[in-house]
C-alpha positions in Angstrom: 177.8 270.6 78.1 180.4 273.8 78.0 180.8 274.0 74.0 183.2 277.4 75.4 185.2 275.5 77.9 186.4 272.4 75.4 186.3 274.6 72.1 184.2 272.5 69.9 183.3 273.3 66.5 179.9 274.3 67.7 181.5 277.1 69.7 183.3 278.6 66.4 179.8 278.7 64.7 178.3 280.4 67.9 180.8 283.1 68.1 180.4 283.6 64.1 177.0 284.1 64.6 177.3 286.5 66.8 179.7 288.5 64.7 177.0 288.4 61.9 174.6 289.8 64.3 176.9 292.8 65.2 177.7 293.2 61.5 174.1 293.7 60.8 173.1 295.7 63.7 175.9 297.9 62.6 173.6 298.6 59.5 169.7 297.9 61.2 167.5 298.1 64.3 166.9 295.3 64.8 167.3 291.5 63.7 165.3 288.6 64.0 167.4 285.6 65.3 166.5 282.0 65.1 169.6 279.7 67.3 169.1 276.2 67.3 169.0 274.1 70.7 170.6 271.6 69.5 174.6 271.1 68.9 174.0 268.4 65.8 172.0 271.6 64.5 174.6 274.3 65.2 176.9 272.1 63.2 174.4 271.3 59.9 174.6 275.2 59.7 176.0 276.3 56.2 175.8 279.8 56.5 175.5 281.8 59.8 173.3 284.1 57.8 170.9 281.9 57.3 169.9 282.3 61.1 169.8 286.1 61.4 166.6 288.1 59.4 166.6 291.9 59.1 162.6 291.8 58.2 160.9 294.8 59.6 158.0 292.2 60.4 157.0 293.0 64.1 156.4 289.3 64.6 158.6 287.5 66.1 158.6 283.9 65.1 158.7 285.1 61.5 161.9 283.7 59.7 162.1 283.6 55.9 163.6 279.9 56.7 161.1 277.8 57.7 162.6 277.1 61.6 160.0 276.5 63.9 160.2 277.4 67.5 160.6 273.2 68.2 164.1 273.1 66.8 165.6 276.9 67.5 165.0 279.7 69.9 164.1 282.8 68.1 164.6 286.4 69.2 164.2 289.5 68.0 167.7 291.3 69.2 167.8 295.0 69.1 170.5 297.6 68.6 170.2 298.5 71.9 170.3 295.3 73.2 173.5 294.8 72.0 175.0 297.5 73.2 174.0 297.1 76.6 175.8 293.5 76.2 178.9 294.9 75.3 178.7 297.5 77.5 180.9 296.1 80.2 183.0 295.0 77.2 183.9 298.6 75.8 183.7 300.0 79.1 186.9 297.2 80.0 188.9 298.2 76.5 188.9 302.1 76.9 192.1 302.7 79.4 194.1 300.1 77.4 192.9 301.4 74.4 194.3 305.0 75.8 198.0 304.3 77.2 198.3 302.2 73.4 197.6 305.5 72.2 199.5 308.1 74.4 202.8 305.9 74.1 
């Protein structure tokens, strides 16, 4: 199913999730992320924050919240990492960015 494509409430958690991952990336190296498989699980989510862990624990299935690798995919997401995600991103916004700025 395309949760993107027909805008579903699952799609709004996604994307808020992924702000609080660039939020704290902004601020640490890394971040351990734990993103459930399932939609019914994307939805029982209370606080996006409750996925993301900044432990400097090198092991990755660590998360403070109990998730086990049956119900979520974790990840340990660096700064880097990002970047080079939103790479082609940045890289798209820069002339726009500049004739906003020189008119």
């Amino acid at each position: 199913r395309n949760y993107w494509k027909h805008g579903t409430q699952v799609a709004d958690v996604m994307v808020r999730t992924a702000e609080a991952v660039r939020i704290k990336l902004s601020t640490h190296r890394f971040v351990n992320v734990a993103l459930p498989f399932a939609a019914e699980d994307w939805l029982a989510t209370q606080f996006v924050e409750d996925m993301i862990d900044t432990n400097p624990s090198n092991n990755p299935s660590y998360h403070p919240k109990g998730v086990s690798n049956e119900t979520h995919v974790l990840y340990k997401m660096t700064r880097k990492e990002m970047e080079k995600v939103c790479d082609d991103l940045i890289q798209a916004l820069v002339n726009p960015i500049r004739e906003a700025c020189l008119t």
